[in-house]
Residue, then its C-alpha position, 0 to 999 in steps of 0.5 A: x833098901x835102895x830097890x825099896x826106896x826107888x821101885x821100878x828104877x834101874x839103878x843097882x849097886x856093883x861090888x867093884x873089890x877092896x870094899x868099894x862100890x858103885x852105882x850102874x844104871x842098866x849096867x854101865x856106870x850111873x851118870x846124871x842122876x837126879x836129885x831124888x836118886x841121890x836122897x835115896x843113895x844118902x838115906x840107904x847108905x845112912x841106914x846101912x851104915x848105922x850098923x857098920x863096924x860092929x856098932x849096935x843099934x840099940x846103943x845108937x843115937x840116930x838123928x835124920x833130917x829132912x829125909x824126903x828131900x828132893x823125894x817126890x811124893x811116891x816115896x814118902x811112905x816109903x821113907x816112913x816105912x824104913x824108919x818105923x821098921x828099920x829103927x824102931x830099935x834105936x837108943x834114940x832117934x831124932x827126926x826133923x821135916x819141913x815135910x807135913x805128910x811125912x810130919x803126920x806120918x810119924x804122928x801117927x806112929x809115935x803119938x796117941x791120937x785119941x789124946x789129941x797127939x799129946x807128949x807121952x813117955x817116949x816121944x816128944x813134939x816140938x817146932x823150930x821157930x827162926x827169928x830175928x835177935x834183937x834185929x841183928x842176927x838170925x836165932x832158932x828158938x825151940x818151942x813145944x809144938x804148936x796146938x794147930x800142928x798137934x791137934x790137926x792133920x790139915x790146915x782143913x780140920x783147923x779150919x773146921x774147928x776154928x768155926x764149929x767153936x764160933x757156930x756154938x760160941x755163947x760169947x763170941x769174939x769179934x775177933x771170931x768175927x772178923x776172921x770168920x768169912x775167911x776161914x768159911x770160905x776157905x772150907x767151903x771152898x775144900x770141902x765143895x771141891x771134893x764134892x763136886x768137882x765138875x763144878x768150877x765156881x764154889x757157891x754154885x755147889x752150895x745146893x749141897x748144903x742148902x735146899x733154898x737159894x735164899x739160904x744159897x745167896x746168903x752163906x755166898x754174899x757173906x763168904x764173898x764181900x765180908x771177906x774183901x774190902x770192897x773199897x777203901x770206904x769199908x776199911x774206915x768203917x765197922x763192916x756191917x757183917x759182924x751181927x750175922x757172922x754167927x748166924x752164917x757159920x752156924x748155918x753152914x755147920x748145921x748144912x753140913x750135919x744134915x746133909x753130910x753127918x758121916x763128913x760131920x761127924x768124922x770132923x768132929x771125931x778129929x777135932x774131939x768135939x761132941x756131933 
């Protein structure tokens, strides 16, 4: 397990007798290992010792929390790996993570994506929220998981949705309003950068989307002033973009259909709205 976990690496595990053992980097005892090291020497020992002294697996209760920790990127499939196979036959197993590769990892695996990652008979979601009891003391409340979480694999998707729902809005909100040139730019924003990276400046990439600089100036104009408030004058007044929010996003969404179906497409495909 623990060749697996740290590929590449030079530390091995040395029987020393009486059924002691240690860990050797290049032969000599390991010293100065890091904090990665010693998650991947925690987890493989954990995993090992699930089984020890006759215990069954199947009859096994098992929780791990946070098991990347201190891990960097490189292993958190790994990790996955190693509890999709190695505990696939446990009574039960419980898992915790701030991590949202390895959250949507697990997702994957234990949910049903073409339902929207719902509960189903032998898996269940739910989020650990930290608040204040009366302003006294800290409590964890446990909750069902939150539909941003559940839905979506990135705060991208989420973003995506979040205006693809307002662009065909028949009422929408002010509050969609008011939210809508953040949330525009922030996608506008990821989704250019993966376009043309060679680009630093966001709305010099709008050609992408928009064959006119008319149209260029406007989705840019929008997405910059409507989402500052430019002056305290604007923050005692109505903002004069909330008439044309809908107009702007609606814009970028069919941009992105005609220029980029296949992107479009895909998004929609994951937020389970029609193209």
């Amino acid at each position: 397990i623990l060749r697996f976990l740290l590929a590449g690496n030079n530390i091995e595990v040395a029987a020393v007798g009486d059924g002691l053992f240690e860990f050797r980097r290049d032969g000599a005892p390991a010293a100065n290992l890091s904090d990665g090291e010693k998650t991947a020497i925690a987890f493989a020992y954990f995993l090992t010792s699930l089984e020890a002294n006759g215990a069954v697996l199947a009859d096994t209760i098992v929780f791990i929390d946070d098991p990347i920790s201190s891990l960097d990127s490189n292993h958190i499939c790994a990790v996955y790996a190693l509890i999709a196979e190695r505990l696939d036959g446990c009574r039960q197993i419980f898992l915790s993570t701030h991590n949202g590769e390895l959250f949507n990892l697990m997702k994957d695996e234990w949910f049903e994506a073409r339902q929207r990652y719902a509960n189903n008979h032998n898996a269940c979601a739910y989020y650990v929220r930290r608040e204040l009891d009366g302003n006294t003391r800290w409590i964890a409340v446990l909750e069902d998981l939150p539909d941003l979480l559940r839905k979506y694999k990135s705060e991208y998707h989420f973003v995506f949705a979040q205006l693809h729902a307002f662009a065909n809005a028949q009422g929408a909100s002010l509050h969609e309003a008011y939210t809508a040139p953040n949330l525009l730019r922030k996608f506008l924003e990821a989704y250019l950068g993966f376009r043309k990276p060679s680009v630093s400046k966001w709305s010099d990439k709008l050609d992408l989307l928009f064959a006119t600089r008319e149209a260029q100036r406007e989705i840019q104009k929008f997405a910059d002033d409507a989402s500052h408030l430019q002056g305290l004058s604007r923050a005692l007044q109505q903002p004069d973009f909330v008439t044309s929010a809908q107009r702007c996003v609606g814009m970028v969404v069919a941009g992105l259909k005609a220029k980029d179906f296949d992107h479009y497409q895909s998004l929609c495909a994951v937020i389970g709205a029609t193209p």
